[in-house]
C-alpha positions, -999 to 999 in steps of 0.1 A, spaced: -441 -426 -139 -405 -407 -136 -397 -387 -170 -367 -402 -180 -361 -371 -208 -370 -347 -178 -341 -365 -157 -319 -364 -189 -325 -324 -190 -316 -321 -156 -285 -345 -156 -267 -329 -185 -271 -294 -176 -264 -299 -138 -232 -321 -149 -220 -297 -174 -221 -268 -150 -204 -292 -125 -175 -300 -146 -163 -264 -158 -169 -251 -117 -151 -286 -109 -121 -274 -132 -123 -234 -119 -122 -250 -79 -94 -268 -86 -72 -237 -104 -83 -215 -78 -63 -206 -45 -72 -228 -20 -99 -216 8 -104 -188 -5 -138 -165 -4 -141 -173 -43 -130 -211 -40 -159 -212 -14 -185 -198 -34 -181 -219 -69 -177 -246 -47 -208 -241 -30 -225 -239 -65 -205 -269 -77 -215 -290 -47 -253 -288 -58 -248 -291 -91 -232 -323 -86 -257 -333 -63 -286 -330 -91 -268 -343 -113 -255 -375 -97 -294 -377 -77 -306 -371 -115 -288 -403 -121 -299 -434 -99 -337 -435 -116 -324 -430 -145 -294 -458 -144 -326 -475 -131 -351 -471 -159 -322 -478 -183 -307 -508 -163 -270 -492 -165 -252 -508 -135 -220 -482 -150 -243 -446 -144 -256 -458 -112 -220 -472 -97 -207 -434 -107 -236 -421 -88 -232 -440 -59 -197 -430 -55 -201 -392 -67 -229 -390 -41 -209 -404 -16 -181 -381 -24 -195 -350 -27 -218 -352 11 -187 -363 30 -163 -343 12 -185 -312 20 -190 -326 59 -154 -331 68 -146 -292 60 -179 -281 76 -173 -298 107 -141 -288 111 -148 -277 146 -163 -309 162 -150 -342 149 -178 -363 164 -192 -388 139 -229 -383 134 -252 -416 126 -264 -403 95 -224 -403 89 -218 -438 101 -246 -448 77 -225 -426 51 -201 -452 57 -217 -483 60 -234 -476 21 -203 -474 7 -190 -507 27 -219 -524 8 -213 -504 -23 -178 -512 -29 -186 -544 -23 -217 -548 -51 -190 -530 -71 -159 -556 -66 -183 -588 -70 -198 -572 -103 -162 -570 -114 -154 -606 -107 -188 -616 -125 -173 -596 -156 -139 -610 -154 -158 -646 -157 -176 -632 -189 -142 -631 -200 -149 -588 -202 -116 -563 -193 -145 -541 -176 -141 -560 -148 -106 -544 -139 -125 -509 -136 -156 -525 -116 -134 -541 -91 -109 -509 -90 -140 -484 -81 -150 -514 -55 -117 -511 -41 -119 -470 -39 -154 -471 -20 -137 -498 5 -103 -479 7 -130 -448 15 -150 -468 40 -118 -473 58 -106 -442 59 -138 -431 73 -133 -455 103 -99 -447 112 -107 -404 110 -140 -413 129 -118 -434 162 -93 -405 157 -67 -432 145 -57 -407 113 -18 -398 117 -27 -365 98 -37 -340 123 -55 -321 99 -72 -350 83 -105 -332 78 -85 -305 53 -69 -337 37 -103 -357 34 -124 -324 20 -97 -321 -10 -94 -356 -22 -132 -364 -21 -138 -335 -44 -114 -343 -67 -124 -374 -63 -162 -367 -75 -150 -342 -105 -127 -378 -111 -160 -392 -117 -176 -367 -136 -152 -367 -159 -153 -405 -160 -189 -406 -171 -185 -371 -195 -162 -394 -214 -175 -424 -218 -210 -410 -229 -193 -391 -252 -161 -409 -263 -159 -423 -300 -122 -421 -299 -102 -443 -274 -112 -472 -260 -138 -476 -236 -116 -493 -211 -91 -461 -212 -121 -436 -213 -128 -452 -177 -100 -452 -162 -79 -421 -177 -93 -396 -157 -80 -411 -123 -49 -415 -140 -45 -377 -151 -60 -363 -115 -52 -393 -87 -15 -374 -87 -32 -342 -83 -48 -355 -48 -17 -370 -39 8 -338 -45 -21 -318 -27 -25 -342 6 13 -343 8 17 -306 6 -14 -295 28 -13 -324 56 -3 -323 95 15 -347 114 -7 -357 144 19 -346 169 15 -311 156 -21 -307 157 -30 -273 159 -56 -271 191 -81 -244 167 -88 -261 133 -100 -226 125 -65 -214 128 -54 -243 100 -83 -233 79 -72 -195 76 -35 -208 70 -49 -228 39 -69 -197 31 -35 -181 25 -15 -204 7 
């Protein structure tokens, strides 16, 4: 039988390291040899943490842990891949599969909103906007796996918002664990509020139009290094 106070253990320290590293990553220059370690370390941490958290949104039947999970997981593994495989684009299966789980996870997510929203609950606005993310992520999956991305650079693009897009969810779940204060409703959904900009200024600032594609991703890589 799975230790549920074991798991516990593990999810809050693993998701407390995770979201002070999450906060130094995101403060520190971009690329560099520093930014790559903590991430490293962050990228593990998260991984026990959200791992930590599918038996135990299971033993405790809490559709909200294990939809933050889902999507932290997801997050996290591809976020890591796209800067990793800078070098050859060439979609693997296992990350086609990637993709098709969050297809069917967004999915589960946007129908468990509409059930809400018949139960007359608000919670169904942040069900069906996390359903939305995962199918808004499932797409831009497809279109960087055909090579159909206008950004040449997509991969540097991808990496940055699907970290910040797992600390978004980290942060999510720290707060509505732990909120007394505002409502729940606001506790779910403020953190993509406060950091969604922060992926948008950084795509716009760090992104490359197709037609400029630098042959040597390696070459874009140390020119993010030094920004």
């Amino acid at each position: 039988m799975i230790n549920y106070d074991l798991l516990l253990i593990v999810h809050v320290i693993c998701g407390g390291i995770s979201l002070l590293l999450g906060l130094g990553v995101m403060i520190q220059r971009k690329g560099g040899r520093l930014h790559r370690r903590v991430g490293t370390t962050y990228y593990y941490t998260m991984l026990l943490a959200a791992f930590s958290a599918l038996p135990m949104s299971y033993i405790r039947n809490n559709y909200f842990l294990f939809t933050l999970a889902v999507l932290t997981l997801y997050m996290v593994i591809t976020g890591r891949r796209y800067i990793r495989k800078r070098k050859n684009q060439k979609p693997t299966p296992f990350d086609w599969l990637m993709t098709f789980i969050i297809v069917l996870a967004g999915l589960s997510f946007m129908s468990f909103g509409i059930y809400k929203f018949s139960q007359n609950s608000l919670f169904g606005i942040v069900y069906v906007s996390f359903g939305f993310a995962a199918l808004f992520f499932a797409w831009q999956d497809i279109r960087n796996f055909l090579n159909k991305s206008p950004i040449g650079n997509y991969w540097l693009t991808t990496h940055l918002q699907r970290m910040i897009g797992s600390y978004i969810a980290s942060v999510t779940a720290f707060l509505v664990v732990n909120n007394n204060i505002i409502p729940g409703i606001v506790a779910w959904l403020l953190p993509s509020v406060i950091l969604v900009p922060l992926i948008v200024k950084w795509t716009w600032r760090y992104r490359m139009n197709k037609m400029y594609r630098n042959p040597d991703p390696d070459v874009q890589y140390r020119k993010f290094s030094n920004t």
